[in-house]
N, C-alpha and C positions, 0 to 999 in steps of 0.2 A: 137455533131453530133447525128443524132437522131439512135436509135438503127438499126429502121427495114432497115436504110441505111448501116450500116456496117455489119448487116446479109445479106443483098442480093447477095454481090458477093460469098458468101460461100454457100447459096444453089443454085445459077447460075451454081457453077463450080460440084455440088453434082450432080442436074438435068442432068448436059452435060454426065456425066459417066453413070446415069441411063438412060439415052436414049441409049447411046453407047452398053451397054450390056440386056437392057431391065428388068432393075434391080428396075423400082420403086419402088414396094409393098417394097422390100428387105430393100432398101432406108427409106421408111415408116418408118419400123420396127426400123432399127438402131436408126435414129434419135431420134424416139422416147424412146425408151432407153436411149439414152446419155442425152436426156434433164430430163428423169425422174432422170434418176441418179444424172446430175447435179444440179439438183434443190435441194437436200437433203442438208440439214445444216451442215453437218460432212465434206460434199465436199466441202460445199462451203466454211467454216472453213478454210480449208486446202489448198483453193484456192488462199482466201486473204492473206495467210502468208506469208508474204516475207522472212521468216525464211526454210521454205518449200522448197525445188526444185522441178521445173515443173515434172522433171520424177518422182521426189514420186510421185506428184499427178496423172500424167498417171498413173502409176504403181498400183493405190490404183482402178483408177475407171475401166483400163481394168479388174482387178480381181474381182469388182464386177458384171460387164460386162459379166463375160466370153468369151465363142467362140462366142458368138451371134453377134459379129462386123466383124466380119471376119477383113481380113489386113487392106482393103479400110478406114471403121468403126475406126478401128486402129490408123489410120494413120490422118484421123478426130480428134479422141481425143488427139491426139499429138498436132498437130497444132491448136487446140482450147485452149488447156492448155497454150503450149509454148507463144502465141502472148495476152494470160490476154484475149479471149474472151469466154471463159466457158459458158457466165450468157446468152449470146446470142441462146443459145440455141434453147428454145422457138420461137424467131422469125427465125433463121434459118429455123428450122418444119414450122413453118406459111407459110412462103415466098417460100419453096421449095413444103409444100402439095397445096398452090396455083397452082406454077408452074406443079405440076402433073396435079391436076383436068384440070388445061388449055389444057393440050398436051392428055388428054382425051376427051377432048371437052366439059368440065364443067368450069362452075365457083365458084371459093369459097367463100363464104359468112360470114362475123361474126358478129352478131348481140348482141349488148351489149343491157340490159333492166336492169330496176329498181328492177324485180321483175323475178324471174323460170317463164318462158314462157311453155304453157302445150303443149301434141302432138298437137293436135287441132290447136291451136294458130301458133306453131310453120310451119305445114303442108301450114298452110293459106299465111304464111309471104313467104316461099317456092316457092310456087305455084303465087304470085302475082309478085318475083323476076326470076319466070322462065318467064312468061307473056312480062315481060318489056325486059328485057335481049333474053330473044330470044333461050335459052340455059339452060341446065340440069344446078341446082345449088345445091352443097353441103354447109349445115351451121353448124356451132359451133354456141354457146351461152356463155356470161358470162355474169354477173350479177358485177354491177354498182349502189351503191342505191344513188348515190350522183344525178342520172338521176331525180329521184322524181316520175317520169314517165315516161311511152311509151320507145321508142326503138332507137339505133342510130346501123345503119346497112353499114358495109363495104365491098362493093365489090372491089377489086382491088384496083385501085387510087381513086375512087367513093364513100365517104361518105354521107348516105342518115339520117339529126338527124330530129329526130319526138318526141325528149325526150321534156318533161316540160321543164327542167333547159337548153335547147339549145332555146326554145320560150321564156324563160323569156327572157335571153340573146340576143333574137332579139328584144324583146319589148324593153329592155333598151338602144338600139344601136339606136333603132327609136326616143326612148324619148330624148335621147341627140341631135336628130340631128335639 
C-alpha cells in the first residue's frame, strides 16, 4: 500500500481537531517535530527493534520532545509508535499541511527538479500555478537528479512532469507502439 495512503487517515483525523479548536499553526508545529524527531537514526534504530517496547520508544521521543506536544501531540506519538507507523511521518505533514493550505483557501504544491530551482525561477513556477489553478499556491522543492531535467510538479491528485527522463519515457512508449 502506497504510503501517502496510510497517512491520510491520520492527518484527516489531526485536520478534524485543528479545525475543532482552531489549532492549525499548533498542529503545524507538532507535526513537524515529531517528524523531525522521527526521522533521526537513533529513533529510528530504536523503532525497528523488536527487542525495544513501543513505550521505551514513546518514552525516549516524548523526552526529546518535551512540553511542545502537549497531550493531543502526545497521544500522536503513542499511536504512531504503538501501530509501527513512525516513518509516516513526513507524509502525515505533507497530506495534513495540504489539508491546511485547502481550508485556508490555498493550494499546496511540490515541485520536484533535477537541479535547486532559484527565487526567480521558483516565484515564476508560483505565479503560472496560481494562473491556472485559480488560487494562492504554497510550494516546497526537492531535488531529484534522476529527472536529468526540468520539473515534475504536484498539486493535490494532479501531477504535472515536464522532466527530461518523463519525455524520454513518453518517447519510448510512442516508439513501442
Amino acid at each position: 500500500m502506497e504510503r501517502a495512503t496510510l497517512a491520510r487517515p491520520y492527518a484527516e483525523a489531526i485536520s478534524k481537531l485543528a479545525a475543532e479548536a482552531s489549532t492549525w499553526n499548533r498542529w503545524s508545529e507538532r507535526l513537524t517535530l515529531l517528524a523531525m524527531v522521527a526521522s533521526d537514526s537513533q529513533i529510528q534504530t530504536l523503532a525497528g527493534n523488536p527487542a525495544i517496547p513501543a513505550s521505551r520508544v514513546t518514552e525516549i521521543m516524548l523526552s526529546v520532545c518535551g512540553d511542545k506536544l502537549a497531550a493531543e501531540g502526545e497521544n500522536l506519538a503513542r499511536l504512531l509508535v504503538d501501530n509501527k507507523r513512525l516513518t509516516l511521518l513526513p507524509e502525515i505533514l505533507a497530506a495534513f499541511e495540504a489539508l491546511k493550505a485547502e481550508q485556508e483557501g490555498e493550494l499546496a504544491a511540490h515541485i520536484t527538479s533535477a537541479f535547486e530551482l532559484d527565487a526567480k525561477q521558483m516565484f515564476g513556477l508560483i505565479a503560472k500555478l496560481e494562473a491556472r489553478f485559480g488560487r494562492k499556491v504554497s510550494a516546497t522543492q526537492s531535488l531529484d537528479d534522476a529527472l536529468i531535467g526540468g520539473v515534475v510538479i504536484q498539486v493535490g491528485d494532479e501531477v504535472m512532469d515536464a522532466s527530461v527522463r518523463g519525455g524520454l519515457e513518453a518517447l519510448a512508449v510512442t516508439l513501442k507502439a
